[in-house]
C-alpha positions, 0 to 999 in steps of 0.5 A, spaced: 500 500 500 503 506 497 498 511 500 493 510 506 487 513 504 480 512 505 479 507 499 485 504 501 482 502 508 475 500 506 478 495 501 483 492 506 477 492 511 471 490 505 478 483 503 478 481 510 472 482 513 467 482 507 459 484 509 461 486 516 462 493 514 456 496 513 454 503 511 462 505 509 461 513 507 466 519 508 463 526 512 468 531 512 473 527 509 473 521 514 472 514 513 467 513 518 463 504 516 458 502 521 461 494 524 457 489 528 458 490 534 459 483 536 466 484 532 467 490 534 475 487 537 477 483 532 476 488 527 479 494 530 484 489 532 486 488 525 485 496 523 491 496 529 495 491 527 495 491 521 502 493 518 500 499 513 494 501 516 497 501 524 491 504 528 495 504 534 491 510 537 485 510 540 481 518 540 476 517 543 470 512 545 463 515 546 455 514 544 450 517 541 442 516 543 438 515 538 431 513 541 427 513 534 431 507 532 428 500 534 432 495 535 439 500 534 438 505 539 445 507 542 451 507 537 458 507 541 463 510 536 470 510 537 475 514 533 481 510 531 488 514 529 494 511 525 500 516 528 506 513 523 501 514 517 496 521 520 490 518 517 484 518 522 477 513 522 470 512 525 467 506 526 460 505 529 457 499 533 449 499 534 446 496 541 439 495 542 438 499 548 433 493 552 441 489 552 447 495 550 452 490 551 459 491 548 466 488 549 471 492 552 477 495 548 481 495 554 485 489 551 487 493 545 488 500 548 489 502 555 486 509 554 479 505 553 478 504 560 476 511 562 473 513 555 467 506 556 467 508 565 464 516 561 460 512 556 457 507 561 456 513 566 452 518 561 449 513 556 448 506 560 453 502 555 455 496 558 462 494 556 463 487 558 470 484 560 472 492 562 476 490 569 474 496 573 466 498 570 464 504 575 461 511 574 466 516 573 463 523 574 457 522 576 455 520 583 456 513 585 448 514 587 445 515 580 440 510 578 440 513 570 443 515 565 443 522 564 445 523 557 440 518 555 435 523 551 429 521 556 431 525 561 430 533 561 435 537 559 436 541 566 433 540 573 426 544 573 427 543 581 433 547 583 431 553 586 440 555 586 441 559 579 437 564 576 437 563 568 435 570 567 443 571 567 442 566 560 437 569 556 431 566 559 
């Protein structure tokens, strides 16, 4: 491989994984494939070990919640960076949000460990094998997930801040 480019790790992907990268697109000049989430480790291990495209950098570990999506309405989304070859990935994984289960990355990155503490203490995501899966900014107390788009946006009840300070 002379260049890594988007189309040149699609192909490696679409060769060694076939029909489990779904939904390949580019937004903003990024490669971004939706994955099964059951093979989320074994592909990005793969984009990791992988002598041309060395995806030795994990960014970021996050979720989205899509509640209109039966079935997919969580997304964990991991952002993948090759150092040695500046090229940058997305790579989406869907969970139903009655089961959001995922297999840790902490195997394939230690900076995974806090990255799915954060996703699991907003969005609820279950990151299974993680060794120390606890809330990490939110009160240990908490029986929810507050990123989770079925909870209000501000507490209605405090009584200690005046919005008229922001406009409201």
């Amino acid at each position: 491989m002379t260049e890594l480019n988007n189309e040149n790790v699609l192909q490696v992907l679409n060769e060694t994984f076939g029909e489990a990268i779904l939904h390949p697109e580019t937004q903003y000049g990024m490669l971004s494939v939706e994955i099964p989430a059951d093979r989320n480790t074994e592909i990005v291990g793969c984009l990791k070990d992988h002598k041309d495209i060395s995806m030795g950098f994990l960014t970021d570990v996050c979720a989205v919640h899509y509640p209109e999506q039966k079935g997919r309405e969580l997304a964990v989304v991991y952002h993948l960076h090759s150092w040695t070859k500046n090229f940058r990935m997305r790579i989406k994984c869907f969970l139903p949000a009655e089961k959001p289960e995922i297999t840790t990355m902490t195997g394939l990155y230690n900076s995974a460990n806090w990255m799915e503490r954060e996703t699991f203490d907003f969005y609820g995501v279950q990151f299974t094998g993680h060794p120390d899966l606890r809330r990490i900014l939110n009160m240990d107390e908490m029986d929810y997930h507050p990123l989770l788009k079925q909870y209000a946006l501000e507490d209605e009840t405090r009584d200690d801040k005046d919005d008229s300070f922001f406009g409201r």
